[in-house]
Structures are given as structure tokens and as C-alpha cells.
RORO-335889 format. One record per atom (N, C-alpha, C): residue in three letters; x, y, z. Coordinates in steps of 0.2 Angstrom, whole numbers, plus 5000, padded with zeros to 4 digits. Example, Ala and Ser with C-alpha at 12.3 -4.5 7.8 and 13.67 -1.06 7.14 Angstrom:
# RORO-335889
Ala506649725039 Ala506249785039 Ala506649845039 Ser506449895035 Ser506849955036 Ser506450005039 
***
This chain:
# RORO-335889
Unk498649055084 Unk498749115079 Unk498149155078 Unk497449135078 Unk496749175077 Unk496749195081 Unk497049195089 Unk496849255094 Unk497549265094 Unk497749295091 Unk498749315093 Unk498649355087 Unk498449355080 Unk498649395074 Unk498149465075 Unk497449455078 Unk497049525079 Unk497349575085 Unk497749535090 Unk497949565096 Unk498649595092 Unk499049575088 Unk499649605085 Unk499449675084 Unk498749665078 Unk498649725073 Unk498249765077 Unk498049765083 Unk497749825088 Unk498249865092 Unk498749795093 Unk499249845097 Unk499649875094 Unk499749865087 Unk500249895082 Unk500049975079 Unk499149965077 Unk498650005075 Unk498650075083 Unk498850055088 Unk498850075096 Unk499250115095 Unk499850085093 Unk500550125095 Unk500750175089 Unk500350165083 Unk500450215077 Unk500050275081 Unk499450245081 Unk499050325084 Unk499250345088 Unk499550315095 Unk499850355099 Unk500450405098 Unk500850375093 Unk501450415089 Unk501250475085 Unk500650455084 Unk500350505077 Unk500250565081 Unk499750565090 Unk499550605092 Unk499850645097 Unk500450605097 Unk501150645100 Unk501450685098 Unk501650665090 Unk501650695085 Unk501450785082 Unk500750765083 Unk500250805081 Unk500150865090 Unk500350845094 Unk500450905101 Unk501050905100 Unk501550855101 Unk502550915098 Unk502150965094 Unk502150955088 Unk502151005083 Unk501651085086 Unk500951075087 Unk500751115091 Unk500951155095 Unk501251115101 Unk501751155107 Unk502051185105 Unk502351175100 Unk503251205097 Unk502751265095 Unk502151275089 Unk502251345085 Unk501951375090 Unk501351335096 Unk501451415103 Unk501951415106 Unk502551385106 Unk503051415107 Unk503351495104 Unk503351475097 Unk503651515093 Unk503051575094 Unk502551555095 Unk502151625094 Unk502251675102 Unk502351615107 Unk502551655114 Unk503251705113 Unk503351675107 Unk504451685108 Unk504151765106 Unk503851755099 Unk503751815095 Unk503451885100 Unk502851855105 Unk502651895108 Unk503151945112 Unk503651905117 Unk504251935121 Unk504651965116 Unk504751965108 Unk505151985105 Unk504852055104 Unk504252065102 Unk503952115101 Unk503652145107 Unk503552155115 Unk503852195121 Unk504252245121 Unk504752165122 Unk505552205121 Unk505652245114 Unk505552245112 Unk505652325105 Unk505052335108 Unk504552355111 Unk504252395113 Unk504852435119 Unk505252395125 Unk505452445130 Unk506152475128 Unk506252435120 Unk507052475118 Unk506652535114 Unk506352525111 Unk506052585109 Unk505952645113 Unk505552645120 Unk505252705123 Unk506052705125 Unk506552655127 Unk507152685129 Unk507652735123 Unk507452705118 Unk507852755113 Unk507652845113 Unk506952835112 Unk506652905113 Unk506852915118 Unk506852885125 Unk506852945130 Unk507652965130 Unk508152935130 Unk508852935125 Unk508852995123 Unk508752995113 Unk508653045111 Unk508153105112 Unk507753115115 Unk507553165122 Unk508053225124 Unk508353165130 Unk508753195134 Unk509253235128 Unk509353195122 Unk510353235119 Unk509953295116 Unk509353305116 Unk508953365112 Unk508953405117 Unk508953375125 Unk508853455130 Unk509453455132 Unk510153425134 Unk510653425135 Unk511253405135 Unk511753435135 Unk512253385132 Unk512653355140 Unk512453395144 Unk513153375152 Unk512753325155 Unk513053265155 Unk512953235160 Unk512753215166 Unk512053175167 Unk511753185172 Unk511653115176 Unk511453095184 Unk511153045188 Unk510653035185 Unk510652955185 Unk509952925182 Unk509452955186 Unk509352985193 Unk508652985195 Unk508553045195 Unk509053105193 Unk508753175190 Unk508653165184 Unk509053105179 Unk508753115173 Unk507953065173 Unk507853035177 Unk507152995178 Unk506753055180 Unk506953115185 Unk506353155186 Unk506253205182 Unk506653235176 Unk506953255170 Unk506053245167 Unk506453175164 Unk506053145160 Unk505353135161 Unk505053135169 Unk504453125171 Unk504053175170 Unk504053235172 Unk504053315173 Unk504153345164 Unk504653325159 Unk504553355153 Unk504653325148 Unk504453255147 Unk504853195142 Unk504053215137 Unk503953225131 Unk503453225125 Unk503753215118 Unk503353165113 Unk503553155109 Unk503453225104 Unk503253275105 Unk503153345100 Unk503753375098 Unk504253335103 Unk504953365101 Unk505353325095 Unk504953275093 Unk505153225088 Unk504753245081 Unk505053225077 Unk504553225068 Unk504353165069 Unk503953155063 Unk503653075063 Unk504053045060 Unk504753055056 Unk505053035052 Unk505552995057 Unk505653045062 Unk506253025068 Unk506052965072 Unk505152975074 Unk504852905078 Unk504752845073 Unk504652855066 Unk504652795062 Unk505352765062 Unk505752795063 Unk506452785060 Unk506552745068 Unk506552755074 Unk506752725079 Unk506452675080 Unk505652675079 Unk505252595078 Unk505452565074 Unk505752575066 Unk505852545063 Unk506552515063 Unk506952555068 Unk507852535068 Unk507652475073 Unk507252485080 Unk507352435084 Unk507052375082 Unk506352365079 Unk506152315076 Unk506552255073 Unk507052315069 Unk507452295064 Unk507852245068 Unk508152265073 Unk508552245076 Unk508752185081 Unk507752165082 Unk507652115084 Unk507252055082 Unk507352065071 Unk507452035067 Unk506452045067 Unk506052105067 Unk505452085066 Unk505352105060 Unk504852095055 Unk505052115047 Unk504452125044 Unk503952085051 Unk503152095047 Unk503252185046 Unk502652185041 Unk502452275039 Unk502152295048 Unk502252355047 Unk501752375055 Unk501552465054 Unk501052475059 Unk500852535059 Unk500952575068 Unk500952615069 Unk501052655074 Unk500552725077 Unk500452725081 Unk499952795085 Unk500552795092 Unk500552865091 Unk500652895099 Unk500052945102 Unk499852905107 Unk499252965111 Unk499553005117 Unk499153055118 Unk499453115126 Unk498853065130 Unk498853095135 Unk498553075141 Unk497853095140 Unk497553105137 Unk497053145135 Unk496553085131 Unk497153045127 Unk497052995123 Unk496853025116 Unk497253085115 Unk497153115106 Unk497853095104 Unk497853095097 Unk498353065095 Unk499053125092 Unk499653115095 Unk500053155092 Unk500553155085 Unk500653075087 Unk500753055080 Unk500352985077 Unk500152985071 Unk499852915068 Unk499952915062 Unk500252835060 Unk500452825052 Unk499952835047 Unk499852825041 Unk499652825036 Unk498852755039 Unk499352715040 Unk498852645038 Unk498552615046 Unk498652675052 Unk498452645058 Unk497552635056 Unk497152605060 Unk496652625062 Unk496352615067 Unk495752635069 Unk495452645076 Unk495352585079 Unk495352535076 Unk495152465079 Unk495952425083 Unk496552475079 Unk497052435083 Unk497352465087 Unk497052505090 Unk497052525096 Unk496852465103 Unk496552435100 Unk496452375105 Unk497052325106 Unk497352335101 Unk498152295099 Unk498452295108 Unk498752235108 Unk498952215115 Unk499752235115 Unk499952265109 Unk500852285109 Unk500752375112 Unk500652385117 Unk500752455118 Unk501052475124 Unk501352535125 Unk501852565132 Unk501852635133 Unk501952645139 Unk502052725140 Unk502752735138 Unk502952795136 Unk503352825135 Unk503752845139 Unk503552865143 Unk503752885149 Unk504052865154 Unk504752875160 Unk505052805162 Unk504552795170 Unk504152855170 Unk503752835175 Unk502952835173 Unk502752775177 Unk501752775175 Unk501452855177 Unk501852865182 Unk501452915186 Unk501652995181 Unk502052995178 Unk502053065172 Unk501553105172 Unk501853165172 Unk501253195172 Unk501053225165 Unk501453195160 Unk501053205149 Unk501553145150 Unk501053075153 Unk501153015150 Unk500852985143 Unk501352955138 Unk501252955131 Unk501152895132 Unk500952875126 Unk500752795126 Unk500552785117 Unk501352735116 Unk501352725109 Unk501052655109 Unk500652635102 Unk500352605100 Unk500652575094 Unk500752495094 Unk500952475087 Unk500552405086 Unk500152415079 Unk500152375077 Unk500552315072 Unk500652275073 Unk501052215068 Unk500752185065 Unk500552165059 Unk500352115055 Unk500552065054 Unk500252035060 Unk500651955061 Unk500451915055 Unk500851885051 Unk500851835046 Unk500751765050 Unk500051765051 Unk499951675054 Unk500351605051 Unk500551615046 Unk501151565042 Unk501851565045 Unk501951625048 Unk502651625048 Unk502951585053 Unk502551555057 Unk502851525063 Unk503151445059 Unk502451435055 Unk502551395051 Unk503251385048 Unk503051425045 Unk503951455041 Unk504651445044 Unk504251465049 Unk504951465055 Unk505351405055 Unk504651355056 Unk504951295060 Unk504751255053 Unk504751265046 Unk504551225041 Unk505151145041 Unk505851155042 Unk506051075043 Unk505951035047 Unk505951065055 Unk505651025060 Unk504950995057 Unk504451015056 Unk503751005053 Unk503850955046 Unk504350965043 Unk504450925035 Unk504550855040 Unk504950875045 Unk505450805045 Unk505150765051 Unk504550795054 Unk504150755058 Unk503550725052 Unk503450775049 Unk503050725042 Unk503250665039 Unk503850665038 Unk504550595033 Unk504250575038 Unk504550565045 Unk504750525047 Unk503850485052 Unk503350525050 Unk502850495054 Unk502450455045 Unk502650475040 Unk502550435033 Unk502850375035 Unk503650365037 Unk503950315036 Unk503650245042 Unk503450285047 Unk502950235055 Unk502550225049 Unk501850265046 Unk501250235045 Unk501550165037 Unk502150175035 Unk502250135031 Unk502450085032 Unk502750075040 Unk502950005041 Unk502549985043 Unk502150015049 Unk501550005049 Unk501049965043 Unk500949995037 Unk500549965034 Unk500849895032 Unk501649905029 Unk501949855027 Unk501949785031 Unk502049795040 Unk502049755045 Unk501349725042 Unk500749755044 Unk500149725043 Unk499849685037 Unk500149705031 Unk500249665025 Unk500549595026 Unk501149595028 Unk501649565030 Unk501249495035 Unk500849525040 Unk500449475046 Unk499949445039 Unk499549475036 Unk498949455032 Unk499449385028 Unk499849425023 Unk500149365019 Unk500449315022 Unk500749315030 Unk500949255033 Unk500349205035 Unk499949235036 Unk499249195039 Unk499049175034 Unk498749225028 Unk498649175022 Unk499349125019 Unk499949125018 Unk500149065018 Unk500149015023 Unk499849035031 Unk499948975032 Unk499348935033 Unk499048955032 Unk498248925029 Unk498348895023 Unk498748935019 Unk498948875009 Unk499248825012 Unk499648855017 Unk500148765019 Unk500048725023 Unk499348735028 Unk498948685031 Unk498648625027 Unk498048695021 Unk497948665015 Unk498148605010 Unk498648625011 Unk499148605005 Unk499348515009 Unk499748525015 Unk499748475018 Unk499148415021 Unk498748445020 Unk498048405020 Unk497848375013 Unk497948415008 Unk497848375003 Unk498248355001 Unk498848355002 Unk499348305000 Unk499348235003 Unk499148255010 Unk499048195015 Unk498448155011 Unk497948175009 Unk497348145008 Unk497348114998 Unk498048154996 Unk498348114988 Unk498548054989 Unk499048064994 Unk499648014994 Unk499147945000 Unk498747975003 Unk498547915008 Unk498047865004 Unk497847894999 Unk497147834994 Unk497647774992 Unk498247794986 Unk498447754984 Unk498747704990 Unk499047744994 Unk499547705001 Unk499147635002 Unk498447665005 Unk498047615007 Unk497947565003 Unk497847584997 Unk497447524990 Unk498147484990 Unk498647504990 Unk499747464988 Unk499447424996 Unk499347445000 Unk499447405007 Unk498947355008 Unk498147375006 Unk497747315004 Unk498047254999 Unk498347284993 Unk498547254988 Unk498947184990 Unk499447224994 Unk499947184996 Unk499947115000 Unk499347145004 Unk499047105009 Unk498547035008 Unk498347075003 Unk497947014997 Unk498546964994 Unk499046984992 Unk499546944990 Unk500046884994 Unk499746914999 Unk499946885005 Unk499546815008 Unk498846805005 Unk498446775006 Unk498546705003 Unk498546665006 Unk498446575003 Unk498146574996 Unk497346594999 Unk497146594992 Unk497446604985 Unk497646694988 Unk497846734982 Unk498446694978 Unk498946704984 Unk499746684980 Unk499646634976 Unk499246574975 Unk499246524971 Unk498746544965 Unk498346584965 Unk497946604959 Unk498346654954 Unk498846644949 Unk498946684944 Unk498746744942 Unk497946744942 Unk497746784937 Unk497446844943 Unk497446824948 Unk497146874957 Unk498046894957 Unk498646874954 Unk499246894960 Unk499346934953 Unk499046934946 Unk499246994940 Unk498947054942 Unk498247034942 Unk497847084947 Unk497947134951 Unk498147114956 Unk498447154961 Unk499047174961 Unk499447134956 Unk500147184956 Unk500047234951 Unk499447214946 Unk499547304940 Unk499147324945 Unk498647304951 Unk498647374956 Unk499047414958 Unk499547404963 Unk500047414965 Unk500347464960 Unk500747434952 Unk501047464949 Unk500547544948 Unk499847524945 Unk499547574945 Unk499347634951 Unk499447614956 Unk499247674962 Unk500147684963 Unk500447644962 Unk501347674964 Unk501447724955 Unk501247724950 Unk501247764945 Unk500947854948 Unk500247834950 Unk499747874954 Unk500147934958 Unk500647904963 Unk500847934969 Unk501547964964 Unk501847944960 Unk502447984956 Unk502248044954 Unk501548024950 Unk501248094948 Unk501048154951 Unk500948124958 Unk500848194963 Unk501248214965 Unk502148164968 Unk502648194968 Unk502948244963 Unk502848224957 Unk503148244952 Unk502748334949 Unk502048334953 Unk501548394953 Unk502148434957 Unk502348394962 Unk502748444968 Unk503248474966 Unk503648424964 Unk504248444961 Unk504348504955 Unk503848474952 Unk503648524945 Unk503648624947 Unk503248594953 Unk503048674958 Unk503548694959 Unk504048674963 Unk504648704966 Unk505148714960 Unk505248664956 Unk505748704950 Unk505348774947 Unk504648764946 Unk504348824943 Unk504648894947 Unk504548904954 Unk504848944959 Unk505448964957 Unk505748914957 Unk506548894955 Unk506948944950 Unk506148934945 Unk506248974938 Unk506848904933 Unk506848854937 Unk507448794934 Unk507048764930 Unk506348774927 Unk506148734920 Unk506548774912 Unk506448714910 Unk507148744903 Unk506448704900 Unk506448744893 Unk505848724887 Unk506348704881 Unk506348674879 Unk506448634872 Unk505748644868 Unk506048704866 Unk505748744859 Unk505648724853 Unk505048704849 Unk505348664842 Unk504648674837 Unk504748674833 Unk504048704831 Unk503348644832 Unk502848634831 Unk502348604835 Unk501748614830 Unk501248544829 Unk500548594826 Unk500048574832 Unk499848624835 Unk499548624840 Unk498848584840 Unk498548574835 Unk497848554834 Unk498248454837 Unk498748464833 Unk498848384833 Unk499248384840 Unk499348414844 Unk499448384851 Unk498748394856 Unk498248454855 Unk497748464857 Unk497348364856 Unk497248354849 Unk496948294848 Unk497148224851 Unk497848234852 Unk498048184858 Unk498048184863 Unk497848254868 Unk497648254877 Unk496948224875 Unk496648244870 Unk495748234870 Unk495848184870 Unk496248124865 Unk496148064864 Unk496148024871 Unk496648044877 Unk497048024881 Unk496348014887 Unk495848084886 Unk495448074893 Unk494748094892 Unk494748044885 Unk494048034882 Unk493647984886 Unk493947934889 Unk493847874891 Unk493447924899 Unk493847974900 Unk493747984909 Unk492948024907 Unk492948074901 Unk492348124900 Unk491748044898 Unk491847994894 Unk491347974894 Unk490947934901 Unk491547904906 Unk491047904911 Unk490747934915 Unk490847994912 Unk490448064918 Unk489848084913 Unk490048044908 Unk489348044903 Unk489248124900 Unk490048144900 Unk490148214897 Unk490348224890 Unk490348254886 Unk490648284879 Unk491248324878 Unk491648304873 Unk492048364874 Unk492248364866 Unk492048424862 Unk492048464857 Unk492448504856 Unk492748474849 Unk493548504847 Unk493348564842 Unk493348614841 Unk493348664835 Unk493848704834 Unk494248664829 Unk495048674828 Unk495148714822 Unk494948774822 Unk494748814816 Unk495348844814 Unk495848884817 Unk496348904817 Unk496748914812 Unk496748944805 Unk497148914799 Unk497848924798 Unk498248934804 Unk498948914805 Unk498948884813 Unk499048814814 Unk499248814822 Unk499748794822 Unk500248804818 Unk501148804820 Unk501448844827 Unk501548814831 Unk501848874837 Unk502448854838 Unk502848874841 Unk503648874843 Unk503248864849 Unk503448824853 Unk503448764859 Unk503748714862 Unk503748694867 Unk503848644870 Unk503248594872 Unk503248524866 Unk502748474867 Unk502648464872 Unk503148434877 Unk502748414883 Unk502348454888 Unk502948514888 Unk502348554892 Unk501648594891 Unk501648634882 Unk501048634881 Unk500448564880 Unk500748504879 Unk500148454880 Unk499848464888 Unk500548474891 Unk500048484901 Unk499748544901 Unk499748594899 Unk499348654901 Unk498548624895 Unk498648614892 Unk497948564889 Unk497948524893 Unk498248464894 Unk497748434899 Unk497748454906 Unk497948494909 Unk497648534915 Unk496948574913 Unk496848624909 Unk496348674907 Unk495748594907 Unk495948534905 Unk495248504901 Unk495048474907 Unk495848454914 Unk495448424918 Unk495248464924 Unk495448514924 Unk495048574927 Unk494348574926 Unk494148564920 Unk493448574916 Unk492848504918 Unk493448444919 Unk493148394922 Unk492948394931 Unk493348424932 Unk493548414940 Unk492748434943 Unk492748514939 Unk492348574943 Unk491648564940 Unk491448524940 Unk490848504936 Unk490248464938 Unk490048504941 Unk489148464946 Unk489048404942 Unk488948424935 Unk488448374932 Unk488848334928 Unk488548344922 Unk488948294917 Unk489448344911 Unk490248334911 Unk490348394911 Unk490248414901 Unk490348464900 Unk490348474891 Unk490648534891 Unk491248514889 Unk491848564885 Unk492148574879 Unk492148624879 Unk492248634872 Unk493148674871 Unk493348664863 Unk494048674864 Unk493848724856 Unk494148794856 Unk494148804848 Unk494948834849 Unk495248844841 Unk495648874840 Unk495548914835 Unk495848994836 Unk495749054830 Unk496449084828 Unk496649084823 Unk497149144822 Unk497049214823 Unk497549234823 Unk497449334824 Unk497949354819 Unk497549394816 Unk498249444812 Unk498849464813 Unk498949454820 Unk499649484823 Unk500049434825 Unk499949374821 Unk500649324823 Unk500249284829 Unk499849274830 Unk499649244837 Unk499049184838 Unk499349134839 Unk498649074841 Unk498049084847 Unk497649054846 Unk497349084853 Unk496948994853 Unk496948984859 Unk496448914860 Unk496048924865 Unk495648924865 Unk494848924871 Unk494748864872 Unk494548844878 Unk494248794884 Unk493748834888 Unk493348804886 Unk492448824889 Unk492248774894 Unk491948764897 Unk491448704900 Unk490948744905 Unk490548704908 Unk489848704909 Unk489948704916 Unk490448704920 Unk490348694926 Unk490148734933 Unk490548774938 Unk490348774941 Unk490348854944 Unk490748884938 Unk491048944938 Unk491348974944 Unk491549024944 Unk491949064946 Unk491749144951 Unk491949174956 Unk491449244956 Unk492349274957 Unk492249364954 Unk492749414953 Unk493349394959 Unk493249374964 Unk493549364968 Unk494249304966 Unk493849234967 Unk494249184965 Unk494449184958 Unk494249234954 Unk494549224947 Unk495249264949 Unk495249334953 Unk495949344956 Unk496549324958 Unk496149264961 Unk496849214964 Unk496949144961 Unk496549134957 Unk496649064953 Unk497349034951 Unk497749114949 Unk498549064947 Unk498949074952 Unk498649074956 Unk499249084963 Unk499349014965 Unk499949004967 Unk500148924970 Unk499748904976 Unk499448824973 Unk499348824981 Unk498348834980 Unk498348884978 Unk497648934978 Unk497248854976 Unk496348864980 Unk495848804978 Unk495548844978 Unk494948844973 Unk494248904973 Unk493748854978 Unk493448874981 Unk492948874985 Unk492348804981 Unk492248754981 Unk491748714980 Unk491048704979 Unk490848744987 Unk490248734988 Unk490148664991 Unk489448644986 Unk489348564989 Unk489548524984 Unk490148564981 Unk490448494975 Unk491148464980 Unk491248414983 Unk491548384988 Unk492048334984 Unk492148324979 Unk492648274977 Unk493048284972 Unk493248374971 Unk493848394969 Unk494448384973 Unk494848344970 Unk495548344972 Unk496248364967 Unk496648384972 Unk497148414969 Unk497648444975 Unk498248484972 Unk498648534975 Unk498348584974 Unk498148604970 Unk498148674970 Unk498648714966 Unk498948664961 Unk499648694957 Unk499448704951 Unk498748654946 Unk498848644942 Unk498748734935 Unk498448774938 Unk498448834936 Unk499048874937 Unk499248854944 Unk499848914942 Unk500548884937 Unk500348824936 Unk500948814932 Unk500748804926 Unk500248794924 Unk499848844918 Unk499948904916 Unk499948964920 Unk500149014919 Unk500849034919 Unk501249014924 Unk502049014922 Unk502048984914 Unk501948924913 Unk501948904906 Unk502148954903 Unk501448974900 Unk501249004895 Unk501649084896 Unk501949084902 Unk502349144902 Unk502949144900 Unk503249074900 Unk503849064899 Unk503849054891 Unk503149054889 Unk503049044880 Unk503149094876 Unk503249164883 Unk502749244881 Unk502149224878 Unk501649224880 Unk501049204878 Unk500649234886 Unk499949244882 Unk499449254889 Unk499049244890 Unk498649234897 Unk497749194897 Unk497449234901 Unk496949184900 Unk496549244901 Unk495749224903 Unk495549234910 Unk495049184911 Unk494249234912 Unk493749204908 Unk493049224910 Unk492649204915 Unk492249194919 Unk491549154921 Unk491249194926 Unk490849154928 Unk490249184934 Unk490049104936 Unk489749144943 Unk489649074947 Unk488949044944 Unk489148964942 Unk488448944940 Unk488348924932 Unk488748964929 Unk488948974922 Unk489348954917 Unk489848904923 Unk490448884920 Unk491148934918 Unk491448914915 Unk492048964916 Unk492448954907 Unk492849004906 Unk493149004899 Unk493849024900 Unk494248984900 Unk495149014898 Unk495549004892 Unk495749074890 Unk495949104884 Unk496649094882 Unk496949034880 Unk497849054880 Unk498049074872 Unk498449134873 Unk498649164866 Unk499449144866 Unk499649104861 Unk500249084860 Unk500649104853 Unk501249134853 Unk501649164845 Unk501749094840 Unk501449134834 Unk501449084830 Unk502249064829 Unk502149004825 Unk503148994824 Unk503349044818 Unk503949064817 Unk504249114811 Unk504249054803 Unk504049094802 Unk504049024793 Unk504749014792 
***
């Protein structure tokens, strides 16, 4: 999976960019397309044009009918725009343009053979004369007053744009929609990898719960199996509260699991009842006094709170206390000292703090702490054991109480978690 999941995301990361830069030449090809198309369109109203003039020419010298090739030497020998107004040559340039849908603004010059101008708009100037849109007049090169009109267009560099604006929208959507499966896909890879590492995890630690007790029930058993033992009473009492005690042991981590998956489930139901939280807080205390004082630790009640009525469910609020306390114990280098206080708030709301001295936390690991599954990082403290559940079902709790928490620390400093739970209604 470690050489298979970076070869995914380059070949994946390969195939967007190549699509991107596909993508990005279609689109360019197309508006030199559109700008080649416009060039031939604006020609050709250049040679309907010199054909309209030379047209209306002939119907000004005569009305009989004539072969093209006497009206071609006609035309060669006496064709000049001076027979025209400038209203008449505007009005043709501007009927044919029209007619081959061109609409930018444009300007016009007609020069004699001489290269002086006989007719020129208002807005031409001398530089567009360089303009690449120009023709003789004349149906032969070789005329002897060969004319040569001159138009400038004022290409609107957008318009091609414009032209082709839905092809270009919908090469956009649809190259938004690749970079987003794209991203999605590769999210999608990250999340599977990180759960299958939780679930490696997880099986490891569950293997390494369930195998302490296993072994201690099977040494047990084995003991009782013994000559010596079976006849000593008070070795066969012995080893059976071991037994009983490590088969207790191995229910509670089942029952960790179970607990997790109904949580998922959303199938936990609270039995709601009003509660004074100081008096369930001083019973978890009582319960793992015995474990803090053999780590030659402290733990300090300050139950200050002058309403701790909550609307609750006893047994699960006692487990989010003693998860937060044994949390406190777990992560703890030395000898641990935790402290518990409660405050009210003017808005209806209890709040209880768990402090301890332990190992702390960096921005990081404080991110994923209630996630399932999630272990923060030890260092060289080696003999935290767990799932990895005991916070996120702390957290669902306390959601399912409407209530919320709220965790401080730094590495090194120990850690603080805040739970704000609604007072009971009087």
C-alpha cells in the first residue's frame, strides 16, 4: 500500500495536467481559428466590395449590355473612384460588411496610383495604412488608374472571446468538475490510508488488551490444575478471583467496543433525570483514589459551583469523568496531580474542568483527539494502553447532552478539558 498509494496520486496528478493542457491548446486553437475565420471574412468584403463599385461604375457609364471581357477592358482603361461621392463608397463598404455580419467600427482611404488619397474618412490615419485589409479596385493589377482601397477594422481583441464564450464556459465547468474529482479522489486515498493505519492500530491494541488478561485466565487455570494447588483452598480462591477478575477485565474492553459502535450507530438512548453532579464527580474520585495513590499522585476536587443540578444521564456522565480522570492518569510521566473544579455561568450552564500535569498535547494532536480510534503520539511514555475510544465517546456524550468541550495544552505542560453541561430547569 506505501509504494502503490504515491504511484496512484502521480498518475492521477499526470492525467489532470494532461487534461488541463489539452484543455488550455482546444481553447487556443479554436480562437486562432475564429481569428483565421474573421481574417477570410474581412477579404472577402474586401472583393464584394471592389465588385459592387466596379457594378455600380459600369450602370453610371451604361445601361446595354456587355461581354465580360469588353467590360473587364472597359473597366481596366477607365474604372476611378471620382465618379463616386464618399457617401456612395461609405454606403457600399458599409452595406457589404454588413452583410458578412462585420459590426466592428472601421475607417476607409482610397488612394490613385500615385499613392495621394481620393477619398479618406474622418477617423483614418496614416499609420493604417500599413493595415493588411487592402485591394485594388480595379479588376485588372495592371490598370492603368489602379485604385487601392484601404480599410481599417478595429478589431475588438475580446470578441473571439465572445464569440466562442459557451464553448470556453463549458470547457471551464467541466475542467472545475476533473480538478474536483480529482481533489476528492485524493482526499478519498489520504482518508483510506489514514483509516487503515487506525485499523491496524486498533487491532494491535486490541490484540495486546485482550492477550494480558488471556494469558493471566490460562496461567490461572493451569495453576488449578496443579496437585499442589487443587488441594490448597485458599491458592484455588486465589486464582479463581484471578480468573473472575481478568474475565471482568476483558468484558470491559469488549463492552469499550460495543459502546463505540452503538455510538456510530447513534443507538445510545440517555435516561435523563435530574443529577447533582458534584455527588457523582465525588464517587468516580472515590472509585480511583486507590489507583492515583499508587502512582503517588493527587487529585483535587474544587467543587465550587453554586448550582450542580444537571439534567443527565448518571451512568454515562460518571464515564465521561472517569474517562477525563483516567486520561489524566494514563498520560502522565511522573506522579500524576489533577485537579477537578466546577463553576456556574449566568446562562444556565455548569462547566467542570480536569487539569493534570501530564504530558501535554501540540495543535496538532489536540485536532484529532475525538476522533475514533485516534492515540496522540507518547514519546518515551510506553505504557499507555487503550483503544483509542475513550474521548470520542466523551465527546459524542456530551453532544448528546447538548453540551460542549473544550480542550487546552502544550507539550510538556499537561493538558485542561472543559465540559459545559445545561443546568436542570427548576
Amino acid at each position: 500500500m506505501r509504494k502503490v498509494f504515491p504511484l496512484i496520486v502521480v498518475l492521477i496528478t499526470l492525467s489532470v495536467v494532461g487534461i488541463l493542457l489539452i484543455q488550455m491548446s482546444w481553447i487556443t486553437n479554436a480562437m486562432k481559428l475564429k481569428h483565421e475565420e474573421f481574417l477570410r471574412e474581412v477579404n472577402n468584403s474586401l472583393k464584394q466590395t471592389a465588385e459592387a463599385m466596379q457594378n455600380q461604375f459600369m450602370s453610371k457609364q451604361t445601361t446595354i449590355p456587355i461581354d465580360k471581357a469588353s467590360r473587364n477592358f472597359f473597366l481596366k482603361n477607365n474604372f476611378t473612384t471620382l465618379s463616386f461621392s464618399k457617401e456612395e463608397i461609405h454606403g457600399i463598404i458599409d452595406g457589404v460588411l454588413r452583410e458578412n455580419n462585420i459590426k466592428q467600427p472601421y475607417e476607409f482611404c482610397i488612394l490613385n496610383m500615385f499613392k495621394n488619397p481620393i477619398f479618406i474618412s474622418d477617423g483614418f490615419r496614416a499609420e493604417d495604412l500599413q493595415s493588411e485589409y487592402s485591394i485594388g479596385l480595379a479588376p485588372d493589377e495592371d490598370a492603368m488608374n489602379q485604385e487601392t482601397l484601404y480599410i481599417s477594422i478595429h478589431e475588438d481583441k475580446n470578441i473571439v472571446i465572445r464569440q466562442m464564450w459557451w464553448i470556453i464556459l463549458t470547457s471551464i465547468i467541466f475542467t472545475t468538475i476533473i480538478v474536483s474529482a480529482f481533489v476528492v479522489t485524493v482526499r478519498t486515498l489520504f482518508n483510506q490510508k489514514k483509516i487503515s493505519e487506525i485499523k491496524s492500530d486498533f487491532i494491535n491494541n486490541m490484540t495486546h488488551e485482550l492477550k494480558t488478561p488471556l494469558a493471566t485466565i490460562s496461567l490461572a487455570i493451569d495453576a488449578l490444575t496443579n496437585e499442589k494447588v487443587i488441594h490448597d483452598a485458599e491458592k484455588v480462591k486465589i486464582y479463581s478471583s484471578m480468573i473472575k477478575e481478568e474475565n471482568k477485565r476483558m468484558n470491559k474492553q469488549v463492552e469499550k467496543i460495543l459502546q463505540a459502535a452503538r455510538l456510530e450507530k447513534e443507538e445510545i438512548k440517555l435516561n435523563l433525570q435530574r443529577l447533582d453532579a458534584h455527588i457523582a464527580i465525588n464517587k468516580v474520585a472515590e472509585n480511583l483514589a486507590l489507583q492515583i495513590q499508587e502512582k503517588n499522585g493527587t487529585l483535587t476536587l474544587r467543587l465550587k459551583a453554586s448550582n450542580p443540578m444537571i439534567e443527565a444521564d448518571e451512568v454515562h456522565f460518571s464515564n465521561i469523568i472517569f474517562n477525563l480522570l483516567d486520561n489524566a492518569m494514563k498520560y502522565s510521566a511522573n506522579a500524576p496531580h489533577i485537579e477537578v473544579e466546577t463553576f456556574s455561568h449566568g446562562n444556565g450552564m455548569l462547566s467542570i474542568k480536569v487539569k493534570d500535569n501530564g504530558i501535554g498535547m501540540d495543535k496538532d494532536t489536540q485536532s484529532h483527539i475525538f476522533e475514533r480510534f485516534y492515540r496522540a503520539h507518547t514519546g518515551n511514555l510506553h505504557n499507555v494502553k487503550g483503544f483509542g475510544l475513550g474521548l470520542s465517546y466523551v465527546k459524542a456524550i456530551v453532544d448528546a447532552h447538548q453540551g460542549r468541550i473544550k480542550v487546552e495544552s502544550a507539550l510538556g505542560k499537561g493538558s485542561s478539558f472543559t465540559i459545559t453541561l445545561p443546568l436542570a430547569l427548576s
